[in-house]
N, C-alpha and C positions, 0 to 999 in steps of 0.2 A: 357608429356602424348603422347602415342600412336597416338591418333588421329589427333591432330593438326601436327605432322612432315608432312602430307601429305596434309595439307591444303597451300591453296595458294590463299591468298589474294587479286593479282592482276589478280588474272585469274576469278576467284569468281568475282570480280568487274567487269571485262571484259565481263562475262555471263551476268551480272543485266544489263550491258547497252545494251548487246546486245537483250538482252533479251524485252525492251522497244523502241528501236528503229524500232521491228518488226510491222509490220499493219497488222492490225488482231483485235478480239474484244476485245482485252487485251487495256488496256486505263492507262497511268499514273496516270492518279487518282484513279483509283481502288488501285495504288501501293502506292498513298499516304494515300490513305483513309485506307490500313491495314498499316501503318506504324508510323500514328501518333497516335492512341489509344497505340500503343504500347508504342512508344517515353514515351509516356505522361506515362502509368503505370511505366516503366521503370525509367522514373526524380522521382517519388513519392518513388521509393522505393529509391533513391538514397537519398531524400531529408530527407528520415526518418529515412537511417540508419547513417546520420550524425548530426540528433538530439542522436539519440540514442547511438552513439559512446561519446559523453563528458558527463565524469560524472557526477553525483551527488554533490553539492557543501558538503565537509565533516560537519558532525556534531561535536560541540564541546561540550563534556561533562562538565561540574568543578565539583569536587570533595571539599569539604571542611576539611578547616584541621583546629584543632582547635592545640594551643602551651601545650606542655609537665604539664605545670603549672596550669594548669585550673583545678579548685574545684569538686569536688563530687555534690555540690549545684548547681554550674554554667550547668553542663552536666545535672541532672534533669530538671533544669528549660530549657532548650535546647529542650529536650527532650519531654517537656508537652508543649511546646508552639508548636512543630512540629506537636504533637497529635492532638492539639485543630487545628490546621489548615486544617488537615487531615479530622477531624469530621466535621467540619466546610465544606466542598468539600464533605463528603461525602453525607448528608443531604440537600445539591444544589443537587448534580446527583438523590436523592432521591426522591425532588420536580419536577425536571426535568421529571421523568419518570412518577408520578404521573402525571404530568400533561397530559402527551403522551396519557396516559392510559387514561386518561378523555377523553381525545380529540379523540380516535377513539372509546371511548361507554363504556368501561369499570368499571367496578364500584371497582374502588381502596383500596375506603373506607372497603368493605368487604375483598378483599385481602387480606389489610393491618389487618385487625382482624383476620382472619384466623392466617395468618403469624406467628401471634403474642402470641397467646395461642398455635400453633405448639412448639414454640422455649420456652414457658413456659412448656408444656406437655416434652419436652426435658430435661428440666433443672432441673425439678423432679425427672425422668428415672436417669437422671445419678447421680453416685455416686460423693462426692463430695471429693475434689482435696485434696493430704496430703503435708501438707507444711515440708521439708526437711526429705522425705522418701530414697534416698540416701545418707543421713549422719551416 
């Protein structure tokens, strides 16, 4: 850069002391007194941006693989027991939230009845599903 060719470090440092050794109202501890607040923010950003430089430890996915051979039967049952485990989780987050909803005044119970003749008032509305309409 431009600016630093014409800097001069020892001469700079030559001025601070001379600069301190003058008598006058000027005091070293005024010079310390602006110089350690500084220190001090200056270590903090030093100290944060080497947390923040190492990454994140990685995440490891697994994927499941079932072999070539496995039944039509064996993949349902796979496949319902993953269901029920799903419904199972879903209806904890459900109580979960009921509760929340208790807990700061809310009356759930009616929610939950609304909710519930909404998605019946729906399921009248809609037409209902044609099984093998592209074949």
């Amino acid at each position: 850069m431009a600016f630093f060719k014409d800097v001069s470090f020892r001469k700079a440092g030559n001025d601070l002391v001379g600069f301190l050794r003058t008598s006058g109202s000027h005091s070293p501890w005024l010079f310390l007194a602006a110089c350690v607040p500084t220190a001090i923010i200056m270590y903090t950003f030093y100290l944060d941006s080497m947390e923040k430089a190492t990454p994140p430890p990685r995440e490891i996915i697994y994927i499941e693989s079932w072999p070539a051979t496995r039944s039509l039967e064996e993949s349902k049952a796979a496949i319902a027991e993953r269901q029920k485990y799903k419904d199972e989780m879903r209806a904890r987050e459900k109580e979960a939230y009921k509760a929340f909803g208790r807990a700061v005044g809310m009356d759930v119970d009616k929610i939950d009845r609304e909710a519930q003749s909404a998605q019946e008032a729906k399921k009248a509305v809609a037409p209902p599903a044609t099984v093998g309409a592209g074949q």
